[in-house]
C-alpha positions as CSV (number, residue, x, y, z in Angstrom):
1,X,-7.4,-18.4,12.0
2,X,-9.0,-15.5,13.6
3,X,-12.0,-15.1,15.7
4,X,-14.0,-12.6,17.2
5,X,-16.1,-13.4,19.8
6,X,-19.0,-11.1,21.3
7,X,-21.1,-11.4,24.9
8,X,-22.9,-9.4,26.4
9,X,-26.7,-7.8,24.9
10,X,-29.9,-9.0,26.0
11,X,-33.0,-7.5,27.3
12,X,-33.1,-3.4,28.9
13,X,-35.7,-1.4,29.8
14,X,-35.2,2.3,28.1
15,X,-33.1,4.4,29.8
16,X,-31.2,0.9,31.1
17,X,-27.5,-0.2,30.4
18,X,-26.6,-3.2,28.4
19,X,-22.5,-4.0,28.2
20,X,-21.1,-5.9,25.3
21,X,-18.0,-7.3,25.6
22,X,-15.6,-8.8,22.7
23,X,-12.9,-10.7,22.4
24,X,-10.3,-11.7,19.7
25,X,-8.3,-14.8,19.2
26,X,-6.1,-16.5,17.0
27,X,-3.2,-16.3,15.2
28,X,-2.9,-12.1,15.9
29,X,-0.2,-10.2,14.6
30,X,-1.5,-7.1,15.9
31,X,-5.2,-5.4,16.2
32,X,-5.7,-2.0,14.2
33,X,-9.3,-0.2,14.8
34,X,-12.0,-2.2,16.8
35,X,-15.5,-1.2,16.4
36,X,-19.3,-1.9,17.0
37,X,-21.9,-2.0,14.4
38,X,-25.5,-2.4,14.6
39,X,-28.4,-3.9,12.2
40,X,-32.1,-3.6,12.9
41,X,-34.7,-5.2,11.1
42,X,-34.9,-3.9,7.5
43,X,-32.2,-1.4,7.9
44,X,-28.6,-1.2,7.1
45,X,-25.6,-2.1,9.3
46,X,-24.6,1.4,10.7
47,X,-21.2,2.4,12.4
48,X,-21.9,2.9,15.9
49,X,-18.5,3.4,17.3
50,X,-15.0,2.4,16.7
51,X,-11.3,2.9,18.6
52,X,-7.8,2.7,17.2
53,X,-5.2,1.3,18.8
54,X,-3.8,4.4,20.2
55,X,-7.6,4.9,21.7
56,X,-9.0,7.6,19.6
57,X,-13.0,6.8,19.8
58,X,-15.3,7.8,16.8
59,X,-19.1,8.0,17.6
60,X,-22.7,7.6,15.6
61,X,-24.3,10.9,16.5
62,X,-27.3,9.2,17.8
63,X,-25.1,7.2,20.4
64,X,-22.8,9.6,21.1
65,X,-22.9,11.1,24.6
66,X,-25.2,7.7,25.9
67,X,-22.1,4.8,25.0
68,X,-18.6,4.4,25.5
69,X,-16.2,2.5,23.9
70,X,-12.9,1.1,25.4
71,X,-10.1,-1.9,24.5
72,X,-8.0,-3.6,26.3
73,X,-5.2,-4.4,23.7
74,X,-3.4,-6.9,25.9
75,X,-5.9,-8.7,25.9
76,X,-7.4,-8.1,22.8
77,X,-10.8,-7.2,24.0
78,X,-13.5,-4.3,23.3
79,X,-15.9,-2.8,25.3
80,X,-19.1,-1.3,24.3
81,X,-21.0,0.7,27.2
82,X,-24.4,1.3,26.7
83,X,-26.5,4.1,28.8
84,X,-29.2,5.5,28.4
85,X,-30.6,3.2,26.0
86,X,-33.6,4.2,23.6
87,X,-36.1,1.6,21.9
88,X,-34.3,2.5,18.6
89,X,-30.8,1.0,19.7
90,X,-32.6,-2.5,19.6
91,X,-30.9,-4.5,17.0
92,X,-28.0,-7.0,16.3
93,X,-24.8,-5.5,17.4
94,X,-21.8,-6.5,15.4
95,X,-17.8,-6.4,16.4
96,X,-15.0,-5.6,14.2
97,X,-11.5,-5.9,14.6
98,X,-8.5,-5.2,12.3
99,X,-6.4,-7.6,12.2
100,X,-3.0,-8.1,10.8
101,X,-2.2,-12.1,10.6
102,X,1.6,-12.8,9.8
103,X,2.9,-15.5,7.4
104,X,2.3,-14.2,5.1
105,X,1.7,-10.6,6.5
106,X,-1.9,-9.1,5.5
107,X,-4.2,-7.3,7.1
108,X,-8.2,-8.2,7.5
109,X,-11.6,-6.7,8.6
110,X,-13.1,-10.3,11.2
111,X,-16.5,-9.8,12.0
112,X,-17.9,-11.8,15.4
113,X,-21.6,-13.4,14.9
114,X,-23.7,-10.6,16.9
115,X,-25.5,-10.5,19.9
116,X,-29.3,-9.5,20.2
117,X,-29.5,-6.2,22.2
118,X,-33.4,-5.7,22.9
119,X,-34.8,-2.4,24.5
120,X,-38.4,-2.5,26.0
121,X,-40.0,0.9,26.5
């Protein structure tokens, strides 16, 4: 079984940082692309940045330039670095990892629980 596990979020003033942190375990073949999503009240979940193994980063346009997204892939962790922060990043922020699982081989999308990420202006 596979877990992903986030920390990190709370409460920041605007123009604060905030640093989520998330973790995978389990029965891990290998991790493809990890990634941070974000729901806010009545809206959609929404990409808002993602990195492949070989550390090409993808950005939301409204984050981009403000956070920064890193892995570790030895120890299967993912870093979301949030500057800058704007009353409209409050929501529930999301990890994703790609996993492959062996016996039998497959590969699956595990999502982590969320973590609150409040912004006060």
């Amino acid at each position: 079984q596979v877990q992903v596990v986030e920390s990190g979020g709370g409460l920041a003033q605007a123009g604060g940082s905030l640093r989520l942190s998330c973790v995978a375990t389990g029965n891990i073949f290998a991790l493809n692309t990890m990634g941070w999503y974000r729901q806010a009240p009545g809206k959609e979940r929404e990409m808002v940045a993602t990195v492949r193994r070989d550390g090409r980063t993808n950005y939301a346009d409204s984050v981009n330039g403000r956070f920064t997204i890193s892995r570790d892939n030895a120890k299967n962790t993912v870093v979301l670095q949030m500057d800058s922060l704007k009353p409209d990043d409050a929501a529930v922020y999301y990890c994703s990892a790609g996993v492959v699982v062996p016996s039998p081989y497959r590969s699956l999308t595990v999502w982590g629980q969320g973590t609150r990420v409040t912004v006060s202006s």
